[in-house]
N, C-alpha and C positions, 0 to 999 in steps of 0.2 A: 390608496392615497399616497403613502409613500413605496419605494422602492430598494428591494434588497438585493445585495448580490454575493455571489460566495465562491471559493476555488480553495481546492487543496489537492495539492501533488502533482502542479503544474507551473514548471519554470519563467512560465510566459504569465505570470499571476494580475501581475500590475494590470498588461495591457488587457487583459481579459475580462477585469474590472472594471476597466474605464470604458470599455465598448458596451459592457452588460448596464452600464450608471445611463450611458447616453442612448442609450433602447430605451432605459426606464423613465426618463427625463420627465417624461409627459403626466407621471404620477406624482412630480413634487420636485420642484426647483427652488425653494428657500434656502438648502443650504445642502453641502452634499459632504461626502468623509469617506474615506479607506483606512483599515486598518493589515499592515503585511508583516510578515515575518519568514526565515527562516530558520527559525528554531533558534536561532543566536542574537542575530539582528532584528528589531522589534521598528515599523517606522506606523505615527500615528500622524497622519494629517489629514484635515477638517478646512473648509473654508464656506461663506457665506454666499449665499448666489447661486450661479449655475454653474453646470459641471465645467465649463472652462475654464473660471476661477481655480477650480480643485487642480486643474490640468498644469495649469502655470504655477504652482507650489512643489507641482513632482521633481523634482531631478532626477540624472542617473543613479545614483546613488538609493533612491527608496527603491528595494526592489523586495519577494520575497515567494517563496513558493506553495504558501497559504495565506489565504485574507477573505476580508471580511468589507463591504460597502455598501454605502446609504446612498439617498437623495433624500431630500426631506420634503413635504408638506403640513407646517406646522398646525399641531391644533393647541399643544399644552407648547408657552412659551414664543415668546417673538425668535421672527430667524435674525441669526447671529451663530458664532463660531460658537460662544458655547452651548447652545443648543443643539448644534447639528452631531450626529452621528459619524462615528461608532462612540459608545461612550464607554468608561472606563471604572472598576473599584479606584478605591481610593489607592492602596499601592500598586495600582496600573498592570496588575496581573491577569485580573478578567475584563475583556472587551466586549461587549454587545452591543448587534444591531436592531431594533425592533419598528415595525409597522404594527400600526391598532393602537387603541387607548385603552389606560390601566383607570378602571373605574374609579377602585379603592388606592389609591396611590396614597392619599395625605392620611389615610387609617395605619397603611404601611410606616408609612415614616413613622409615626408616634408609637405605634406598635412595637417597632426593632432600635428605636433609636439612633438612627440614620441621617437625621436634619442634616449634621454640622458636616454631612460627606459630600453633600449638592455642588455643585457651580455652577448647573444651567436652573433653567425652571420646567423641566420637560416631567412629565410622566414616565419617561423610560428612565433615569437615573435610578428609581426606585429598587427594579428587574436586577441590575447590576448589583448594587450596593447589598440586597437581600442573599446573592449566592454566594457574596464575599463572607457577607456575617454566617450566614452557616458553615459555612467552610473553617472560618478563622474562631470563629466564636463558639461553634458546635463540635467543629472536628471533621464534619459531612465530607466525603468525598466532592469532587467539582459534579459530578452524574448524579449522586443525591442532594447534592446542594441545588444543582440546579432543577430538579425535580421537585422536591419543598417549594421554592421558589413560585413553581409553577402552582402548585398548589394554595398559595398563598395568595394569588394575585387574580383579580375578576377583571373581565373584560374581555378588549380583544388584544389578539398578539400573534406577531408571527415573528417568533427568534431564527438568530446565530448569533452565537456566542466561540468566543477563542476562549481555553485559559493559555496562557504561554508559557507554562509548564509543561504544556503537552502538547506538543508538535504536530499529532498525527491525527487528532480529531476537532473539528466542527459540530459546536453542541447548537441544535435545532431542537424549533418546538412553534407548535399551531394553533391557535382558536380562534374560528372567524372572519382570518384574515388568510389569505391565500399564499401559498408558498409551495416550490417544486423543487424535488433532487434532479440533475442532470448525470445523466452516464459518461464517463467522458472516455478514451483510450488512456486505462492507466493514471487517470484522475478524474474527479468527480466536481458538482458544480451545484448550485445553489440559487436560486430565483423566485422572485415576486409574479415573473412571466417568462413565459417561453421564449418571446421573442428575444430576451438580453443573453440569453445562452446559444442562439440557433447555428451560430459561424463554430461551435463546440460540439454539441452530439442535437440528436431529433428525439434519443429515448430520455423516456422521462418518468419519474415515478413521485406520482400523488401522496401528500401528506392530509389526514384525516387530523380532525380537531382533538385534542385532548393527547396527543402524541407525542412521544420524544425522541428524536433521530440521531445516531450517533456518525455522521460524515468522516469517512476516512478516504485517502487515496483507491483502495483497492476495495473496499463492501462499504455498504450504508444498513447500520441495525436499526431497525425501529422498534420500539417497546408500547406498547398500551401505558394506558395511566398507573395501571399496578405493575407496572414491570414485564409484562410475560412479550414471550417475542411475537411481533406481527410480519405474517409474509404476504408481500404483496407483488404484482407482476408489472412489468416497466409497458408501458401506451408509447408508441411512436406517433408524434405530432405531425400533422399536414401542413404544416407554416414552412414557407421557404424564403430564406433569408432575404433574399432581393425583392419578396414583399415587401418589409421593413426599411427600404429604403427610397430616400424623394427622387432618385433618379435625377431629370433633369430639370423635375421643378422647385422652385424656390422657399414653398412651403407647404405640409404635407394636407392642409387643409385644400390646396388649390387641386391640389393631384388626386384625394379622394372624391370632392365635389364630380371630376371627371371620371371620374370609375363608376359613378353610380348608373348611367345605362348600362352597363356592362354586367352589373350586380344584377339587372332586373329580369338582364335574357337568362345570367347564372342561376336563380331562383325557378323560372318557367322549367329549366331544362329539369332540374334536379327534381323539383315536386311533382310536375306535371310526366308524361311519358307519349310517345308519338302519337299512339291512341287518344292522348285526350283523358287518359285513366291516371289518377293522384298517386303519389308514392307515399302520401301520407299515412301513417301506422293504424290501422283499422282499428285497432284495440282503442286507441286515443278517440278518434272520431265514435266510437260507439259510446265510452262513456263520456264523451262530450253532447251525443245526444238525448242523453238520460239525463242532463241537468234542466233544469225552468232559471236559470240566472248565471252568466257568465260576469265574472267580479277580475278585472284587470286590475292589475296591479303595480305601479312604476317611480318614475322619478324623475324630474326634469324633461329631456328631448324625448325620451321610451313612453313617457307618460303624455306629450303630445301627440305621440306616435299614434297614441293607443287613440284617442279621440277624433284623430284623421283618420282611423279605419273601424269606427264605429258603425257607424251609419251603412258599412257594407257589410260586416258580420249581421245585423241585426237584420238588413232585408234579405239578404240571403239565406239566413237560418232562420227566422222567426222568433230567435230566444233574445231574451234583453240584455245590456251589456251595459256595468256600471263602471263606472274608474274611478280608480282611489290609487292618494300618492300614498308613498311608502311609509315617509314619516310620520304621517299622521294615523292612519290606519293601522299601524305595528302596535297602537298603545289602546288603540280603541277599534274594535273587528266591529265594522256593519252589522245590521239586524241581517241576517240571513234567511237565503228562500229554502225550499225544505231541502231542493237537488243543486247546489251549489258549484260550479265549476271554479276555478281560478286558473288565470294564465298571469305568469309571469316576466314584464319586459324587461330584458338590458344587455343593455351590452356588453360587458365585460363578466356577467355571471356572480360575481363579487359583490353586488351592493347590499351594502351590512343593513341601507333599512328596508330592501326589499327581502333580502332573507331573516330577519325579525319575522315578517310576518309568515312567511314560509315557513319556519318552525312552528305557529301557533296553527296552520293550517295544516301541518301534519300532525299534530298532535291531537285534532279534532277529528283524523283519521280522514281528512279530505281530497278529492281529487288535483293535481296541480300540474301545470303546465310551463316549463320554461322555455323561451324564445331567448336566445341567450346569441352572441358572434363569438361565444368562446367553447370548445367542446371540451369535458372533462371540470368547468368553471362550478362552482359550490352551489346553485342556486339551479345547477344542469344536475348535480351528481345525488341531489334531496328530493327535487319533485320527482313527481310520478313521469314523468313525462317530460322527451327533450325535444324541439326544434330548432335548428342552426341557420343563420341569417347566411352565413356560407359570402361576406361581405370584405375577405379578407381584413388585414390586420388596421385597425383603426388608429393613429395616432395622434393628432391635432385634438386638441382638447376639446374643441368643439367639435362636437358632433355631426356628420352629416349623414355618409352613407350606411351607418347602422341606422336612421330613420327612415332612410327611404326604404332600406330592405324589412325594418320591423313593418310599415306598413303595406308594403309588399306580400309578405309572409301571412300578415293577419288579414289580406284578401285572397290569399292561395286557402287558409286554412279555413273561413268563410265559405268558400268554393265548393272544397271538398266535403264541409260537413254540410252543407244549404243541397249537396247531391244524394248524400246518403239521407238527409230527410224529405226528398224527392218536393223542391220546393223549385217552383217555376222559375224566380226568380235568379238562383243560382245555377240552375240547366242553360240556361240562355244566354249567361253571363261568360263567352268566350273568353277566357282570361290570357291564356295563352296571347293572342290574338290582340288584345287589348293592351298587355303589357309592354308587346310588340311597339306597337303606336308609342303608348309613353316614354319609351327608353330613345323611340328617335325625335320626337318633340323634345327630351331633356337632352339630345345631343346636339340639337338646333341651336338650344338656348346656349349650352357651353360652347359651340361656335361662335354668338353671337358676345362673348361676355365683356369685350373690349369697349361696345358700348355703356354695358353698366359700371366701368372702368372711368372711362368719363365723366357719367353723368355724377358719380358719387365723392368727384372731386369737389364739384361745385355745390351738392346740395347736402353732405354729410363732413365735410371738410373739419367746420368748428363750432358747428349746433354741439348743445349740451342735451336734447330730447328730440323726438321722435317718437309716431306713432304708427302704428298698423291697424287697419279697419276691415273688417270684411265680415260677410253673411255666412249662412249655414258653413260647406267644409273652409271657404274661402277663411271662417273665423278662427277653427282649429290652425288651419296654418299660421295664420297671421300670430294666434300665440309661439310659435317657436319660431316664428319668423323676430318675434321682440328677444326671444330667448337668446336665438343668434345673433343679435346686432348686440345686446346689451354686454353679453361674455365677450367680446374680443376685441371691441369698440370702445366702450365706455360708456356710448351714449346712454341717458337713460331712456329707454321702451317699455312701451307697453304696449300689448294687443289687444282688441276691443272687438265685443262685437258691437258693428257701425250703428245698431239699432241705439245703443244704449248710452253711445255720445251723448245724445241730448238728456241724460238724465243724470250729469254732472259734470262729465271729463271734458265738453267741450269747451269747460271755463278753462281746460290751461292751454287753448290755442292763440296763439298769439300769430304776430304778423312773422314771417318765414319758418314757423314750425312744420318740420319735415311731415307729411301724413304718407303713407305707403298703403293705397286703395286696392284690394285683390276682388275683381271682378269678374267670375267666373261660373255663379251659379245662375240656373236661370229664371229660378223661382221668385229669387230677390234681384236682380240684376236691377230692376228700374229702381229700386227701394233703395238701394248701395250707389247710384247717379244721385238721388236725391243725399244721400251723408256726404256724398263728394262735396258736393254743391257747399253743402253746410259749414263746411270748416274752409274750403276756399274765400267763403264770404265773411270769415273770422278772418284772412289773411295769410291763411297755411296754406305752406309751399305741396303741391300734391304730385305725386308718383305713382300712376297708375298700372297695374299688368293685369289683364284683360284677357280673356280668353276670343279666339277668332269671332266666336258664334255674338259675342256681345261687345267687338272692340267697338270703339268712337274714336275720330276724329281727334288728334294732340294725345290720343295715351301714347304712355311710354314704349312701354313693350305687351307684345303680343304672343300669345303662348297657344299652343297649337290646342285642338278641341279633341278631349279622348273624353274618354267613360268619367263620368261623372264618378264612380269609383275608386279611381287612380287619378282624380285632378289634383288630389294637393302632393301627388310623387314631383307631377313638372312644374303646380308652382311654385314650389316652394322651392327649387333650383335658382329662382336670379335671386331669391331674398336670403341663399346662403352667401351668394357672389357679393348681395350689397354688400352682407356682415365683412366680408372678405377686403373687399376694397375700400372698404370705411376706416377700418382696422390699419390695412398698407397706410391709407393717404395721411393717417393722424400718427404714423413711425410709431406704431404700435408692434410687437412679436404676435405675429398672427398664431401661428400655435399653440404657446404660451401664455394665456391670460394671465394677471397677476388673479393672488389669491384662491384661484381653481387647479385642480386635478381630475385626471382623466378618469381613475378608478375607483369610487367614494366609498371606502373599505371602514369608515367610525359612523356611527348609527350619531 
C-alpha cells in the first residue's frame, strides 16, 4: 500500500531516496517524508501530496549519509503533513517508517500511556512512541526496545527505524508486509520493491515475518524473534532498470496496454517448447490432477482474470473451478470437495487478503498454487507452488498486462493439465498457435487506438455513468472492463450480464447514457442484438466491439475472431484504451487514481 525506502553508508543518500520514493509512487501518494542525517546533522522533512511536493521542500543544505523515506497511502488518518511519514518519539531521537496496520494500536495507547505523545492520527505513531517508552522508561537498549515493541504490536508491519544516537544502523522488522535488503558496493539499501533500489545493486536479500534486521553500511544481522542469528543467501533479481521506465510514453498505463502482445508470445515461448511439450512442473500438474475442485482465489482485476479463463480450465480439464474474492473468503473458507486444489491470482504476490487465506490453506495442509508477476513475492514464497506471469514490471495502478498474462497463463496451465489427463479437448487446443493470432489481433487494435481517442472525447467527456453488457466470456470482461473505466475515470460503471438488464438495471438508462455492448460470443450473439436494441430504445448512447464473425453494420469497432478461449485477451484491449482516454479527456492522472494503490498490503 504504501512505500519504504532506506540507505546507509552512501554519500549520495538524499538522491537515492528520492528516485527509490518515485519508483514506489504508485503504492501511495498521499503524502510522502525523508528522514537524513549524518551522525551530526539530523534534517526531517514531510510534505502532503506527491513526491514532487517533498522535491521542492529539499535544499542543498538537507543532505545526509543515512535515511530513511515513505510515500503514504493512508488508511488510519486523512493525508496531511502530520500524518505522513517518517514519524518521530516525542524528543525526536527515534524515527520510523512503517507500511501495514497496527491492529491493537488504541489498546497500546491506553496500555503505555502514550496519548498525550500523538500529533497525527495514524496507527504508526503508536510503533515509535512504544520503543521510546522502553527505552526511556525501562532502560531497554534501542535493539530490545525495539524488539518488545515488536512484540507488543498485532498486525501487519514492515519497519525502519533510525535512533540518532547511533549512526551506523537501520533497525528493520517484517509481518505481512513485504520488505527487502539491497547489497550495495560499501553500502547497503532498504525497500518495499526491488524496483526503487535497481539503478543501486540487483542482489538482494529476503526478510521473513517475525524478523529483526539490523542494517549497517558493511553486514546486515538478522535475528529470529528469540534472538538467535538467521543466515540467509542474497537472490539476484531479473528486473532491469529501464523496465521501470515510460520511455517515450506519457504514461505508464499507455505503454503497458502495448506490451501486452509481447507478454503473450513471452508466455508461449517460456511454457510451451518447439515440440509442442509444456515446461510446466509435472509435480504441480500431477497433483493438480488428483483434485475433483479447483477453488481460485483473488481480488479485483486477478479475480476477473480468474473468470475470463474459467470456462477454458474446466473444458480442457474436466474439473470444476469455483472463484472467490480474497476478502470475503479469508473470514469464511467454502464447504469443501474432498481433493481440493487452490490457485492463487496476483500480481504483486503481496495481497494481505489473498494471503489470509493462504495461510488457512496451509494450515489445512492443502495444496496451493501461486500465479504471482513478482518472483521471491510472499504469497510465491508460502504455497506449494509458483507460476510467473513473466509480464515485466507493472506500474499504472491500473492494471492491465498482469490480466492479460494471468489469463494467458490460466490457459497455458489448462492446456498442460487438460494433456496429462488425455482430454480431447485440450490436445486439439493449439495454444501456441492460437496465442499467436491473439497477440496480433491485440496489436491491430493498439494500432488502431486513435480511433477510440476520438470516439471517447464525445461520448465519455462528462457523463457521470456508464455501462457494459455483454453474454457468456463477453460478461467476465465487461466486469473489468467497468473495473477499469470506474478506477481512473471516475465514471460510475458497472458490468452486467445483458440478460439481466431487464430485471432492474434497465431502469437507470436514461437518454445519452454511455452502454459499451461486447459482442463476440456466438451462442448468444442474436440474444446480445436484442439488449442492444433494449436500451438504445431507452435512449442510451451505444458503443459496440464486435467480433468479425458477428460484426453489423454502424458498430464501432471490430476485433479480429480467435479461439473462443482467448477472446476476452483482445477484447478487452480497446475497453482498457476507453478507461485510458476517458481518464486523459476528463485531466484526470492516468496512473494515479485518487484513493488507490497499486499493492493492497492491509487485509
Amino acid at each position: 500500500m504504501c512505500g519504504i525506502v532506506g540507505v546507509i553508508g552512501n554519500p549520495q543518500t538524499k538522491d537515492i531516496l528520492l528516485y527509490g520514493l518515485d519508483k514506489l509512487e504508485y503504492r501511495g501518494y498521499d503524502s510522502a517524508g525523508v528522514f537524513l542525517t549524518n551522525g551530526t546533522h539530523h534534517h526531517l522533512v514531510k510534505s502532503k501530496g506527491k513526491i514532487q511536493n517533498l522535491k521542492d521542500k529539499l535544499n542543498e543544505t538537507v543532505n545526509g549519509t543515512m535515511g530513511i523515506g515513505h510515500t503514504r497511502w493512508a488508511t488510519h488518518g486523512v493525508p496531511s503533513e502530520h500524518n505522513a511519514h517518517p514519524h518521530t518519539s516525542t524528543s525526536g531521537r527515534f524515527v520510523l517508517v512503517h507500511n501495514g496496520v497496527i491492529e491493537n494500536f488504541d489498546e497500546l495507547k491506553a496500555k503505555f500511556l502514550v496519548e498525550d505523545h500523538f500529533i497525527g492520527e495514524t496507527d504508526t505513531e503508536i510503533a515509535i512512541h512504544l520503543v521510546a517508552y522502553f527505552v526511556e522508561k525501562e532502560g531497554l537498549s534501542t535493539a530490545d526496545a525495539f524488539r518488545r515493541a515488536l512484540k507488543e504490536i498485532h498486525g501487519s508491519y514492515a519497519f525502519a527505524m533510525i535512533d540518532r544516537e547511533d549512526k551506523d544502523t537501520i533497525y528493520v522488522a517484517k509481518n505481512k508486509s513485504p520488505l527487502l535488503i539491497g547489497l550495495g558496493d560499501g553500502f547497503n539499501v532498504i525497500c518495499s520493491d526491488a524496483m526503487a533500489m535497481l539503478t543501486q545493486t540487483n542482489r538482494f536479500v529476503e526478510i521473513n515475518d517475525g524478523e529483526m534486521v539490523f542494517v549497517r553500511a558493511d553486514e546486515i544481522v538478522i535475528e529470529d524473534q528469540v534472538g538467535n542469528l538467521v543466515t540467509r543467501e542474497t537472490f539476484v533479481t531479473e528486473l532491469d532498470a529501464a523496465d521501470t521506465e515510460k520511455g517515450m510514453y506519457p504514461f505508464y498505463m499507455l505503454k503497458e496496454i502495448d506490451e501486452q502482445p509481447a507478454v503473450l508470445r513471452r508466455l508461449a515461448q517460456t511454457y510451451v517448447t518447439e515440440d509442442g511439450q509444456t515446461t510446466i512442473d509435472d509435480a504441480l500438474l500431477e497433483h493438480m490432477s488428483q483434485s475433483d475442485r479447483i477453488y481460485v482465489v483473488a481480488c479485483g482485476t486477478s479475480y476477473n482474470a480468474g473468470w475470463a479463463a474459467k470456462h477454458a480450465i474446466e473444458t480442457m480439464t474436466g474439473i470444476p473451478v469455483e472463484l472467490h474474492v480474497s476478502s470475503e473468503v479469508g473470514y469464511r473458507l467454502p464447504m469443501l470437495s474432498k481433493n481440493p486444489f487452490f490457485i492463487f491470482l496476483t500480481q504483486s504476490g503481496e495481497t494481505a487478503d489473498s494471503r489470509q487465506v493462504l495461510v488457512k490453506v496451509n494450515e489445512l495442509n492443502l495444496p496451493a498454487l501461486t500465479i504471482t508477476n513478482v518472483a521471491g513475492s510472499t504469497l510465491s514464497r508460502e504455497a506449494t507452488y509458483t507460476l510467473l506471469l513473466h509480464a515485466g514490471p507493472e506500474i499504472a495502478v491500473a492494471s492491465t498486462k498482469a490480466y492479460t498474462a494471468q489469463v494467458t497463463l490460466m490457459n497455458l496451465l489448462g492446456k498442460a493439465l487438460g494433456m496429462k489427463l488425455n482430454r480431447k479437448e485440450a490436445i486439439e487446443f493449439d495454444i501456441v498457435q492460437e496465442l499467436g493470432f491473439a497477440a496480433n489481433a491485440m496489436d491491430t487494435i493498439i494500432a488502431e487506438k486513435e480511433t477510440i481517442d476520438q470516439a471517447m472525447k464525445e461520448l465519455l467527456a462528462t457523463t457521470r455513468n456508464a455501462f457494459y453488457i455483454g453474454r457468456g466470456a463477453d460478461y467476465f470482461v465487461s466486469m473489468e472492463a467497468a473495473l477499469k473505466l470506474k478506477e481512473i475515470s471516475y465514471i460510475q460503471t458497472e458490468g452486467f450480464a445483458a440478460g439481466e438488464l431487464k430485471h432492474g438495471t434497465i431502469a437507470l438508462i436514461e437518454d445519452g447514457t454511455p452502454v459499451f455492448g461486447l459482442v463476440t460470443d456466438t451462442l448468444t450473439g442474436a440474444h446480445m442484438r436484442g439488449n442492444l436494441k433494449e436500451v438504445e430504445s431507452r435512449g442510451a448512447s451505444t458503443f459496440v466491439i464486435a467480433s468479425e464473425a458477428l460484426a453489423k453494420e454502424g458498430d464501432q469497432l471490430i476485433v479480429a475472431n480467435v479461439h473462443e478461449f482467448l477472446t476476452p485477451l483482445v477484447t478487452v484491449v480497446p475497453t482498457q484504451l476507453i478507461a485510458y482516454y476517458a481518464s486523459l479527456h476528463r485531466g484526470y492522472d492516468v496512473d494515479k487514481p485518487r484513493n488507490l494503490a497499486k499493492a493492497v498490503t492491509v487485509e
